[in-house]
N, CA, C and O atoms as a DFTB+ gen file, in Angstrom:
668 C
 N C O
     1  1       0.825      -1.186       0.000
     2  2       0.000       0.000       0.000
     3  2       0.871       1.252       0.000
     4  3       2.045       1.411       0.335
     5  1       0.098       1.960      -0.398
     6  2       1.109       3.673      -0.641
     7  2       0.755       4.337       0.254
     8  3      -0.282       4.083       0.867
     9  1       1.428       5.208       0.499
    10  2       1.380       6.342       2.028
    11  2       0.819       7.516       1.366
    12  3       0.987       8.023       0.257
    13  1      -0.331       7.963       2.998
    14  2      -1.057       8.848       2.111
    15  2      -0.768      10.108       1.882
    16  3       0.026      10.783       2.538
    17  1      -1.332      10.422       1.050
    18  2      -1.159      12.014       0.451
    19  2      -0.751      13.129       1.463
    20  3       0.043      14.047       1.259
    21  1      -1.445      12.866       2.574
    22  2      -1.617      13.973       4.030
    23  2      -0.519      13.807       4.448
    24  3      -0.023      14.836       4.906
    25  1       0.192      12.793       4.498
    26  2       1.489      12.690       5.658
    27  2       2.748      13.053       4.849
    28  3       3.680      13.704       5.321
    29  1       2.698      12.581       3.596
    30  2       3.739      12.979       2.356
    31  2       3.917      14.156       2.671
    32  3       5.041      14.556       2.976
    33  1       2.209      15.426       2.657
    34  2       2.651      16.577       2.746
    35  2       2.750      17.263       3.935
    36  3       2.744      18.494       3.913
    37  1       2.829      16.738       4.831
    38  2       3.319      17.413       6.419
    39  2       4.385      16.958       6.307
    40  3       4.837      17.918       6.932
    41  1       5.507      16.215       6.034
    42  2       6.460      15.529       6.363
    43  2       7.090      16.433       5.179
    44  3       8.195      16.669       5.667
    45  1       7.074      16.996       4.097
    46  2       7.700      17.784       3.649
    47  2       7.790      19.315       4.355
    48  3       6.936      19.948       4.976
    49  1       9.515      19.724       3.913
    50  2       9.430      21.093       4.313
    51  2       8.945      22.332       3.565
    52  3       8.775      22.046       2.380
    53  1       8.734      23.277       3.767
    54  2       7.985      24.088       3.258
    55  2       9.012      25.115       2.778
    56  3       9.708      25.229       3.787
    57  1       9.418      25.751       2.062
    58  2      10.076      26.750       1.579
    59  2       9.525      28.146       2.298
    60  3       8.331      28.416       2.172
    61  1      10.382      29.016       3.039
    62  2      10.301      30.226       3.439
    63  2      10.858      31.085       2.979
    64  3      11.856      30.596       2.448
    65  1      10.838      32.290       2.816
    66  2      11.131      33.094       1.748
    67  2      10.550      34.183       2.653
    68  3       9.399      34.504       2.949
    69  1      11.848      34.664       3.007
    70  2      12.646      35.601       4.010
    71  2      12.696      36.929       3.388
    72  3      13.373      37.139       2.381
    73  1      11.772      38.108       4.148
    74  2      12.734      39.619       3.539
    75  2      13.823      40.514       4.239
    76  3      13.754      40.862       5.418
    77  1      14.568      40.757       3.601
    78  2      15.581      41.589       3.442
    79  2      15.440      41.951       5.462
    80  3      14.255      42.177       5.704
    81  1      16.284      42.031       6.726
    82  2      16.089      42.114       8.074
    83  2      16.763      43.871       7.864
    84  3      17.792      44.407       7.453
    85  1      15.772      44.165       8.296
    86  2      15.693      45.540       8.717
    87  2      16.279      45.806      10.242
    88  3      16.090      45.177      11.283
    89  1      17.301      47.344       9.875
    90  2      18.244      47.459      11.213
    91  2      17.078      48.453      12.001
    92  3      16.673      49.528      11.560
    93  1      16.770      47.982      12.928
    94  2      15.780      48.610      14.086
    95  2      16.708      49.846      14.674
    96  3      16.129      50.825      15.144
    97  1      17.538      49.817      14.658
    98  2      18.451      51.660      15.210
    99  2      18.090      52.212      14.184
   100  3      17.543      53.273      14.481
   101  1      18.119      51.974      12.679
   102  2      18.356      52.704      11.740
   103  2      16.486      53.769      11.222
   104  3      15.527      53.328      10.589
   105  1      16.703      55.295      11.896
   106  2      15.189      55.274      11.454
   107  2      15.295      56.307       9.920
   108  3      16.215      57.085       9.669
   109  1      14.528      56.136       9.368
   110  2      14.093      56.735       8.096
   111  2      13.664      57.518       7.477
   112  3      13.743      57.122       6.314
   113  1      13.001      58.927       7.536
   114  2      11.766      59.809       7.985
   115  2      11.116      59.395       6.547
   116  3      11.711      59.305       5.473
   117  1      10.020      59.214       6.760
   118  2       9.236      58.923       5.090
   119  2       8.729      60.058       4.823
   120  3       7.528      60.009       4.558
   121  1       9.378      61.428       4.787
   122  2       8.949      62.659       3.852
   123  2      10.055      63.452       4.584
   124  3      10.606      63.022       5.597
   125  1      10.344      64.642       4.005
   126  2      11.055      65.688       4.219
   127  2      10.230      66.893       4.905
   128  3       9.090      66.457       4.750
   129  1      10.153      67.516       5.237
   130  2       9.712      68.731       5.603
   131  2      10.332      70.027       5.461
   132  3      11.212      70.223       6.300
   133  1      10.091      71.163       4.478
   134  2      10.639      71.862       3.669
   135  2      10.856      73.102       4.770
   136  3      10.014      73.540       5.554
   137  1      12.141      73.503       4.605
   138  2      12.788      74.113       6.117
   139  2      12.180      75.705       5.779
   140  3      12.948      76.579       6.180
   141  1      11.208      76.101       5.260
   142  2      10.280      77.117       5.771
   143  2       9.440      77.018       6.558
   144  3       9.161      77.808       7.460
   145  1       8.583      75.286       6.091
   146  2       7.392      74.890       7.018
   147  2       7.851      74.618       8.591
   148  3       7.176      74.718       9.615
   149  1       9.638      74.127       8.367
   150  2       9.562      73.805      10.038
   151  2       9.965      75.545      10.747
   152  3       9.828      75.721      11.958
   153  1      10.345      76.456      10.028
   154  2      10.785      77.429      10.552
   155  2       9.440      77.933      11.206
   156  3       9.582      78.451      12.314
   157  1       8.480      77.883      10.828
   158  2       7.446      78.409      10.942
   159  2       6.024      77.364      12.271
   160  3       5.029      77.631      12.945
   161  1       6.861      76.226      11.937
   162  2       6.406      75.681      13.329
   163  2       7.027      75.596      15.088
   164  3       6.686      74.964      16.088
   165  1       8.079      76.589      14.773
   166  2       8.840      77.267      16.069
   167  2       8.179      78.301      16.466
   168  3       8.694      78.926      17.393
   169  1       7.061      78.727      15.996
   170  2       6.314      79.735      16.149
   171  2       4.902      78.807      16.582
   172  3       4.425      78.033      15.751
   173  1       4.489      78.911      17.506
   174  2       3.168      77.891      17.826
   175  2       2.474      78.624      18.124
   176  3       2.742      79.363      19.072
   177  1       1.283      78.726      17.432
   178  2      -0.002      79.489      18.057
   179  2      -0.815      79.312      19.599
   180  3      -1.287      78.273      20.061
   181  1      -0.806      80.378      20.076
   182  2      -1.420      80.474      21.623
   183  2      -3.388      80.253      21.398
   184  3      -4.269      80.761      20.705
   185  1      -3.301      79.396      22.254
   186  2      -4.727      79.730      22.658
   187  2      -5.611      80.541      22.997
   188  3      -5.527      80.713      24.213
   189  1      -6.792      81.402      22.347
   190  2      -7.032      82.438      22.478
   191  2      -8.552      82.351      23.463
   192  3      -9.616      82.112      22.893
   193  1      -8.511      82.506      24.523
   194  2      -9.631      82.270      25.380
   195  2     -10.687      82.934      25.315
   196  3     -11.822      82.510      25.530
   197  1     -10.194      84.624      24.845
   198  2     -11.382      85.229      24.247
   199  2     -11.855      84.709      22.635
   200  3     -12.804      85.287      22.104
   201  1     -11.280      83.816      22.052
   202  2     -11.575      83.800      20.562
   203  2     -12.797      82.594      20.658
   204  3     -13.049      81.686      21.450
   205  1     -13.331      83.052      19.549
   206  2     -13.993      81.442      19.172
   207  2     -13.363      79.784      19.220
   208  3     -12.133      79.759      19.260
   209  1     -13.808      78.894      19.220
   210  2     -13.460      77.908      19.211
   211  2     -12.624      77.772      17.926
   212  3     -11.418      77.525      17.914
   213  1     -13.658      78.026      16.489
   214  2     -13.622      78.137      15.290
   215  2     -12.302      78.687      14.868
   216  3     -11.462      78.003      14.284
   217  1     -12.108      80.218      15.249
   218  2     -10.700      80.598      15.066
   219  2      -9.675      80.140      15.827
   220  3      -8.603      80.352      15.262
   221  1      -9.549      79.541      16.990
   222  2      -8.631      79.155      17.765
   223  2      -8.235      77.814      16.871
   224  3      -7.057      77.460      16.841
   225  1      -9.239      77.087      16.154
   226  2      -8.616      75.856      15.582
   227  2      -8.146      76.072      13.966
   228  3      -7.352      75.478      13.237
   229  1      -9.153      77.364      13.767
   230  2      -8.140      77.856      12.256
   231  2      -6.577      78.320      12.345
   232  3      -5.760      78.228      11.428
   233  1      -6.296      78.946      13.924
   234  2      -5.255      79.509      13.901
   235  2      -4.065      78.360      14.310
   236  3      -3.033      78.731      14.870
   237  1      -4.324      76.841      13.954
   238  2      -3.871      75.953      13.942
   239  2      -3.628      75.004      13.158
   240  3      -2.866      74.040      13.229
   241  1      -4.396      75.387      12.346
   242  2      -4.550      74.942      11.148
   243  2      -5.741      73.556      11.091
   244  3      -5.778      72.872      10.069
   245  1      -6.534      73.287      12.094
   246  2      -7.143      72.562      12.016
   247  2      -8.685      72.600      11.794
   248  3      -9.360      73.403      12.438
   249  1      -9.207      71.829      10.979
   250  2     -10.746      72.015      10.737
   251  2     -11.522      71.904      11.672
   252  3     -11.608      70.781      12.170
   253  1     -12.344      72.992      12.232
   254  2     -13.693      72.213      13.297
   255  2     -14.445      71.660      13.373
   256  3     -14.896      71.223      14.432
   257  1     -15.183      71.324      11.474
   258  2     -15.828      70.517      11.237
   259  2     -15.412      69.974      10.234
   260  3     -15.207      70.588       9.187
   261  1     -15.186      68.517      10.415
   262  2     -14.739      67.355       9.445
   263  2     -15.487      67.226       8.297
   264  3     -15.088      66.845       7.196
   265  1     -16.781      67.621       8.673
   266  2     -17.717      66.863       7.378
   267  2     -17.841      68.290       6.416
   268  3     -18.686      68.419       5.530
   269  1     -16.874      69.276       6.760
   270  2     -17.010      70.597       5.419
   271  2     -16.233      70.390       4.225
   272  3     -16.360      71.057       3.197
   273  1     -15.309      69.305       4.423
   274  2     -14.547      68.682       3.143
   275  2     -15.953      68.106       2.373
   276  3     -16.558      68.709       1.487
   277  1     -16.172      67.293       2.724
   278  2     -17.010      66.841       1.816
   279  2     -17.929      67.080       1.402
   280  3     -18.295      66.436       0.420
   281  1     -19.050      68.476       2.116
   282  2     -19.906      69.252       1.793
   283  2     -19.430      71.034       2.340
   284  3     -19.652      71.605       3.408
   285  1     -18.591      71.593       0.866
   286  2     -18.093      72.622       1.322
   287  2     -19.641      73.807       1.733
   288  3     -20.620      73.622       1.010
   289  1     -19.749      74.764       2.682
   290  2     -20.428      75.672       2.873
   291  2     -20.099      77.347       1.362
   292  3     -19.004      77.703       0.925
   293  1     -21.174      77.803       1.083
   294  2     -21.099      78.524       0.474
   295  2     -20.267      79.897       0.997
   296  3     -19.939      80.819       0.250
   297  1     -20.077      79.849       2.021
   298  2     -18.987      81.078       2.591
   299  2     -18.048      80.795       2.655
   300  3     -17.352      81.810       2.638
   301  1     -17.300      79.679       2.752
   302  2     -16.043      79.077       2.543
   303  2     -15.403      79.419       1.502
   304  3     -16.323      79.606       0.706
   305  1     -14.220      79.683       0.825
   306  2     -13.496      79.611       0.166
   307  2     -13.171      78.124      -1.256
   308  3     -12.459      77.132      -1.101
   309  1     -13.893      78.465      -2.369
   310  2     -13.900      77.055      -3.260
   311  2     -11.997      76.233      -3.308
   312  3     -11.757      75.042      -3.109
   313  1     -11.043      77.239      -3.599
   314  2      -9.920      76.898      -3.306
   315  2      -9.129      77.487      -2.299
   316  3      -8.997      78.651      -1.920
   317  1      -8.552      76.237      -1.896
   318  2      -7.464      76.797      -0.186
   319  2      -6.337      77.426      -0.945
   320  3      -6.323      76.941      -2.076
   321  1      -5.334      78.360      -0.771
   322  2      -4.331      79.400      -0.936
   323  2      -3.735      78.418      -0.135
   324  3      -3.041      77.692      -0.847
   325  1      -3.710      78.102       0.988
   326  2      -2.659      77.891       1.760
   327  2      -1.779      78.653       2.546
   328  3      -2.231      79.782       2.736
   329  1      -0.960      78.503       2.942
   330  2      -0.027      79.369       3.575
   331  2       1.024      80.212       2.822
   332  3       1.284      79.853       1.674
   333  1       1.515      81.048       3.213
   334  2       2.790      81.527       2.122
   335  2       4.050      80.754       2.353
   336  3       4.834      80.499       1.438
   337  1       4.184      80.477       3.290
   338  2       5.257      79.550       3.288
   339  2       5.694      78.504       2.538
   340  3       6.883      78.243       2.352
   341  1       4.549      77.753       1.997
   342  2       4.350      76.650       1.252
   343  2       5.353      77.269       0.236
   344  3       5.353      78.468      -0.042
   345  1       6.291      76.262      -0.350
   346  2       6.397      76.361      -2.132
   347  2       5.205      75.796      -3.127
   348  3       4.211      75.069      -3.127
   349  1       6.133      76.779      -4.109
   350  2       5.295      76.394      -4.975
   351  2       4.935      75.068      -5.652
   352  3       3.855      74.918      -6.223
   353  1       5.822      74.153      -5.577
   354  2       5.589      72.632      -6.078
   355  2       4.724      72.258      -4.904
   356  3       3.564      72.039      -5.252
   357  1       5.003      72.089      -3.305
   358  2       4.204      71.737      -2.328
   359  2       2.864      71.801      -2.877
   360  3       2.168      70.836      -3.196
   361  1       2.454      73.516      -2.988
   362  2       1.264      73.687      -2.815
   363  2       0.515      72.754      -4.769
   364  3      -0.640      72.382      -4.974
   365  1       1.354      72.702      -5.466
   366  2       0.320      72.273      -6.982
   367  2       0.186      70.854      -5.967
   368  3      -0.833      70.354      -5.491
   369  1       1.459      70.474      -5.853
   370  2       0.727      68.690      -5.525
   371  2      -0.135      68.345      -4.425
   372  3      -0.706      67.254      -4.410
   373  1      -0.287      69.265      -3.420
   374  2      -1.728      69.520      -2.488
   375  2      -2.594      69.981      -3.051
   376  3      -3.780      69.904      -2.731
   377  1      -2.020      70.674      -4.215
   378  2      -3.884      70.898      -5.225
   379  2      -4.385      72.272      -4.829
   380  3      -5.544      72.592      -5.094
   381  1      -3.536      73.118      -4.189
   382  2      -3.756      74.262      -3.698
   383  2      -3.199      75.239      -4.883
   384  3      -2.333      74.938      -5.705
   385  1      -3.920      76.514      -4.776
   386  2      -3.703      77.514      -6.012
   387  2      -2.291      78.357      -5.723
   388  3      -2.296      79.168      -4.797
   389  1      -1.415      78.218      -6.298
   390  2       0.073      78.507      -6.367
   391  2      -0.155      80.405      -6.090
   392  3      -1.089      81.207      -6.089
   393  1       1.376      80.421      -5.876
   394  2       1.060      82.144      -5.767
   395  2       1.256      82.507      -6.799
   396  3       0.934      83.692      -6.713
   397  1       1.809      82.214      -8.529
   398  2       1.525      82.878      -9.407
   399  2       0.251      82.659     -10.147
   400  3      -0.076      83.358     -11.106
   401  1      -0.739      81.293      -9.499
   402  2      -2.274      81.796      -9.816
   403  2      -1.978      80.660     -11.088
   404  3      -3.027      80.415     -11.683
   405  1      -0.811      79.931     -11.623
   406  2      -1.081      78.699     -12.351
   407  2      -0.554      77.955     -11.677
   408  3       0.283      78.157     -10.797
   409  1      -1.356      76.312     -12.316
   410  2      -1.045      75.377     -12.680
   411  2       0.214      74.151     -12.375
   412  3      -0.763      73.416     -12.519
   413  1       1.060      73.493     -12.179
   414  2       2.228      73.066     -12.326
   415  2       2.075      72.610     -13.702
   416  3       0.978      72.372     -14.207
   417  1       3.315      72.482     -14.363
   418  2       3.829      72.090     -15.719
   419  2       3.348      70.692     -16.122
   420  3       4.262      69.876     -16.006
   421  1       2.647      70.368     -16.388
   422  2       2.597      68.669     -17.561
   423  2       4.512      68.239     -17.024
   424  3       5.503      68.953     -17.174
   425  1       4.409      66.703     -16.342
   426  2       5.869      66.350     -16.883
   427  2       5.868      65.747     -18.343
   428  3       4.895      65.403     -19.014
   429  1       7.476      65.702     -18.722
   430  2       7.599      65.231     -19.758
   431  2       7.732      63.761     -19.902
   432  3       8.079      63.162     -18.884
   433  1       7.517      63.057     -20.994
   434  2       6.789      61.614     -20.866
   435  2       8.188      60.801     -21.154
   436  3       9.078      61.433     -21.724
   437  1       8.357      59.836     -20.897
   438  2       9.381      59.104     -20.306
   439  2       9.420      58.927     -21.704
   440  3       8.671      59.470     -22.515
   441  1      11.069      57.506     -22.129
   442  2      11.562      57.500     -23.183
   443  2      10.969      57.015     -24.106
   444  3      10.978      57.447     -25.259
   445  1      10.112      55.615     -23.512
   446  2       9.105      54.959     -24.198
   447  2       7.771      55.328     -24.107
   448  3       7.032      54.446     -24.542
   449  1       7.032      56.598     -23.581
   450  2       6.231      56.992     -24.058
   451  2       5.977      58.530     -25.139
   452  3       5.039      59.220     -25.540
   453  1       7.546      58.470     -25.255
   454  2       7.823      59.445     -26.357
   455  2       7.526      58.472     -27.621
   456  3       6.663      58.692     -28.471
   457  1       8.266      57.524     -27.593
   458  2       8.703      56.415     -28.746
   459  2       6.753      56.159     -29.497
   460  3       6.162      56.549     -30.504
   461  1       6.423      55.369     -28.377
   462  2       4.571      55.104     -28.943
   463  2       3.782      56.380     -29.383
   464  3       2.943      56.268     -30.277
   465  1       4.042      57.715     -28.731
   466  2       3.318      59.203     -28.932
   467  2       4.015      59.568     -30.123
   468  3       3.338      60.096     -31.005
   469  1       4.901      59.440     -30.268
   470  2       5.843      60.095     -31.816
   471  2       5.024      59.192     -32.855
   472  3       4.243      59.538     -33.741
   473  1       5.387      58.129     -32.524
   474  2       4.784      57.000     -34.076
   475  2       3.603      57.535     -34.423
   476  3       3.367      57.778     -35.606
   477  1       2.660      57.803     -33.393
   478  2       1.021      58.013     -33.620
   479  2       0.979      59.343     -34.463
   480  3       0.493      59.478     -35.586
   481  1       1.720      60.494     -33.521
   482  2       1.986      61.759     -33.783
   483  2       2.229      62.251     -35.592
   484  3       1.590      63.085     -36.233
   485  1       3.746      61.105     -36.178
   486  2       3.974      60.748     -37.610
   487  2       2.955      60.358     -38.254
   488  3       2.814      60.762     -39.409
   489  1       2.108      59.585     -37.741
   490  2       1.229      58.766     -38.583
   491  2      -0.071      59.620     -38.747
   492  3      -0.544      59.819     -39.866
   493  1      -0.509      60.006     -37.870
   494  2      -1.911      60.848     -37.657
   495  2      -2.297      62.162     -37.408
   496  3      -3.421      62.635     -37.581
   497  1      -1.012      62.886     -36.872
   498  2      -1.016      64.637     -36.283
   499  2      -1.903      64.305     -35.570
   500  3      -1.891      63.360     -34.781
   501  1      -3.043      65.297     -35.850
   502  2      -3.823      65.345     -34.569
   503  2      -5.068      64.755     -34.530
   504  3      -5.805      65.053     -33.590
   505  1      -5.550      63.761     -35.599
   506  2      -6.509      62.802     -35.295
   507  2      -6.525      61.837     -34.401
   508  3      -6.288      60.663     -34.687
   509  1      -6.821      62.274     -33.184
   510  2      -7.075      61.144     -31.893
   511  2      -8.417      60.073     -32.388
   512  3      -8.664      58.938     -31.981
   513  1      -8.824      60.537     -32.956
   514  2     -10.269      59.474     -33.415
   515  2      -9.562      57.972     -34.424
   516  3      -9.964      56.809     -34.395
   517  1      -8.610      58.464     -35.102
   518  2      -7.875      57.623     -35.797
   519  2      -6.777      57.109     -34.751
   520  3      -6.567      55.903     -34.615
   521  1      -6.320      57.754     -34.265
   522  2      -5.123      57.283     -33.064
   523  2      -5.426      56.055     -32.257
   524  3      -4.690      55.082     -32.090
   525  1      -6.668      56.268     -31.771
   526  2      -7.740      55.117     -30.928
   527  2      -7.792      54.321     -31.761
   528  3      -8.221      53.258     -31.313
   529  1      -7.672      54.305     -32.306
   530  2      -8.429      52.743     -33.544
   531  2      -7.200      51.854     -33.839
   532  3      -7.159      50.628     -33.734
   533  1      -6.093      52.775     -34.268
   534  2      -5.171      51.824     -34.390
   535  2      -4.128      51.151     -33.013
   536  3      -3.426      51.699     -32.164
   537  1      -4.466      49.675     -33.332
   538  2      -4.368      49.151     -32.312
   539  2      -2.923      48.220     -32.034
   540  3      -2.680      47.371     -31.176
   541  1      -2.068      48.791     -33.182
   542  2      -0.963      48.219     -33.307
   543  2       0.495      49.452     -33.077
   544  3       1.645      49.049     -32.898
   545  1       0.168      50.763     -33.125
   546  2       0.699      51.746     -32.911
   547  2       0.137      52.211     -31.503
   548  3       1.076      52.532     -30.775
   549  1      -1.119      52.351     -30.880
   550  2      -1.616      52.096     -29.870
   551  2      -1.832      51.382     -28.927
   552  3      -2.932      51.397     -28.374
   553  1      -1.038      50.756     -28.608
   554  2      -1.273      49.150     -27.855
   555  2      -1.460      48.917     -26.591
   556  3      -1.639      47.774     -26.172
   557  1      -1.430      50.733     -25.266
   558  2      -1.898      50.812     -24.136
   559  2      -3.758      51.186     -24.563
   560  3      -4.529      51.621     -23.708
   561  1      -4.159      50.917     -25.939
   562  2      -5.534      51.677     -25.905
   563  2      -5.648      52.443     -24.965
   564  3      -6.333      52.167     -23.980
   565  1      -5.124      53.320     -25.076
   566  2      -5.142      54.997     -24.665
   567  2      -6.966      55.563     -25.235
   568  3      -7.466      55.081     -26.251
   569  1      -7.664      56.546     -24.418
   570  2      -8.997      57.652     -24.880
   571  2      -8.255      58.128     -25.808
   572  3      -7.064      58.167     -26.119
   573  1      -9.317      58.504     -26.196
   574  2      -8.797      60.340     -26.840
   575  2      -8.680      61.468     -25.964
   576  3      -8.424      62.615     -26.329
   577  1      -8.911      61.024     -24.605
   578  2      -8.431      62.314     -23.774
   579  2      -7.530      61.841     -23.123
   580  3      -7.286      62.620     -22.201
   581  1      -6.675      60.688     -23.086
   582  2      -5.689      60.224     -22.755
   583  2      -4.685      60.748     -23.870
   584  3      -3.661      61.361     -23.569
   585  1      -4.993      60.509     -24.975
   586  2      -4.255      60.815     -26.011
   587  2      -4.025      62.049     -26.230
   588  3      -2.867      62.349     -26.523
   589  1      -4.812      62.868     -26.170
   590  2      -4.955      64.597     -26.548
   591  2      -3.567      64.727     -25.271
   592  3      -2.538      65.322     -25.592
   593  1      -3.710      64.125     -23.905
   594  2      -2.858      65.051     -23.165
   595  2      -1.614      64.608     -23.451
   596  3      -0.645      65.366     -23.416
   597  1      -1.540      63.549     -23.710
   598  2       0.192      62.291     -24.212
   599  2       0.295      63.923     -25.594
   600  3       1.148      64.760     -25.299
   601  1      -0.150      64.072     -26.290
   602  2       0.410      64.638     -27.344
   603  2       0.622      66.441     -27.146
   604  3       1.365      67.283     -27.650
   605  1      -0.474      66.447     -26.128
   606  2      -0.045      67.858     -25.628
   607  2       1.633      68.110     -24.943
   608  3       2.524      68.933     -25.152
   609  1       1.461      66.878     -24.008
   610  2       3.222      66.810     -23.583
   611  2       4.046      66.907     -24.438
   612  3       4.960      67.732     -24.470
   613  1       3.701      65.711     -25.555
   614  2       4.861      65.280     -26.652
   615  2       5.540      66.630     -27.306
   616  3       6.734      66.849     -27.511
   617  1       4.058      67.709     -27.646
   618  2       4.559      68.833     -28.719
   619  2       5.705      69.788     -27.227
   620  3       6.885      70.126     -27.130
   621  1       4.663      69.860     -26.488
   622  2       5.613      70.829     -25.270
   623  2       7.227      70.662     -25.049
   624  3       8.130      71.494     -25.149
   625  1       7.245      69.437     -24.752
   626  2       8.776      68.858     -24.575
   627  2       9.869      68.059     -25.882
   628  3      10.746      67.198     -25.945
   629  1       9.115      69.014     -26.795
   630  2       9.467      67.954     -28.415
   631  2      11.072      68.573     -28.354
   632  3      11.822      67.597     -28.318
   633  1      11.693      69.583     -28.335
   634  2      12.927      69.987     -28.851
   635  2      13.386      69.677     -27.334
   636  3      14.128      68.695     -27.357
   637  1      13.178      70.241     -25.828
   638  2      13.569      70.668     -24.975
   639  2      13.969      69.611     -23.693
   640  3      14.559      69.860     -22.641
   641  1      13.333      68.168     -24.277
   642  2      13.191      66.930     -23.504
   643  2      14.463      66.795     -22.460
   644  3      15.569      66.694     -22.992
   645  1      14.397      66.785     -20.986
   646  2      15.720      66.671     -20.053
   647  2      15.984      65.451     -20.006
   648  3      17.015      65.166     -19.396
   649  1      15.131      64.247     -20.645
   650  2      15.872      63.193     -20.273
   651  2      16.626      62.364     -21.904
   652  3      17.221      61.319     -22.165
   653  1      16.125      63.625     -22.691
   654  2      16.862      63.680     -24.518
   655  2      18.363      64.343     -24.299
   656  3      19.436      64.008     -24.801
   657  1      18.097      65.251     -23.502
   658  2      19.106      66.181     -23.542
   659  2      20.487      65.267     -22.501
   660  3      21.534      64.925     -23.050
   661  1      20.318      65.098     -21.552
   662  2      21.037      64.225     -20.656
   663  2      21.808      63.705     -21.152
   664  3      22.979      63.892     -20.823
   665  1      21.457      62.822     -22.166
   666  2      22.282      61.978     -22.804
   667  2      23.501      62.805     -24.072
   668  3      24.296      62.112     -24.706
């Protein structure tokens, strides 16, 4: 008689597959903090006993009511400014309105999504309706509003590319 299946597989060892042992002294900070914002937290706001609750927690930067994110009040402000301290990259990637009042820049599209945006670009200019269809020059099936912005980059960074130039 043959031995059964169950004991075959308890009686085998199991492969473990170990990660990389992390040095416990060694700590890490997982973000930077941009040495205006900490200059400016040596300065701590006092509690104001005559103030409202409301301003005592604005002057902290904290919301009094949680649920105004998600249903802003019509006296509120549609976009936060932020602080002045903030830079300007900080504040685009918090989504906050910069102090020159635009935007951050489109980055420029890596090497191989120059390579697929050029071919289309040669082949079609600016028919995204044709761009979509072809599915052999297209092969992330990209929208046409995926596409419109791939080619908006492409023309922006066409001569000026930093990772063309690098090399």
């Amino acid at each position: 008689m043959g031995r059964s299946r169950r004991k075959y597989k308890q009686s085998r060892t199991k492969v473990r597959v170990g990660l990389p042992k992390k040095n416990p002294r060694l700590f890490k900070p997982s973000f930077s903090v941009p040495p205006k914002l900490l200059q400016s937290l040596a300065d701590e706001p006092q509690w104001d006993d005559k103030g409202t609750v409301n301003h005592n927690y604005h002057s902290f930067g904290v919301l009094s009511d949680p649920n105004s994110i998600s249903h802003p009040s019509p006296a509120s402000e549609s976009i936060d400014s932020g602080s002045d301290l903030e830079e300007d990259d900080l504040k685009s990637a918090l989504g906050k309105k910069r102090r020159d009042g635009k935007s951050a820049l489109p980055q420029p599209l890596t090497a191989m999504q120059r390579i697929h945006i050029g071919r289309l670009v040669d082949k079609y200019g600016d028919d995204y309706q044709r761009m979509l269809m072809d599915i052999k020059l297209n092969p992330m099936q990209h929208s046409i509003g995926t596409l419109q912005k791939l080619c908006i980059r492409y023309h922006m960074y066409q001569n000026k590319n930093p990772l063309l130039l690098a090399k």
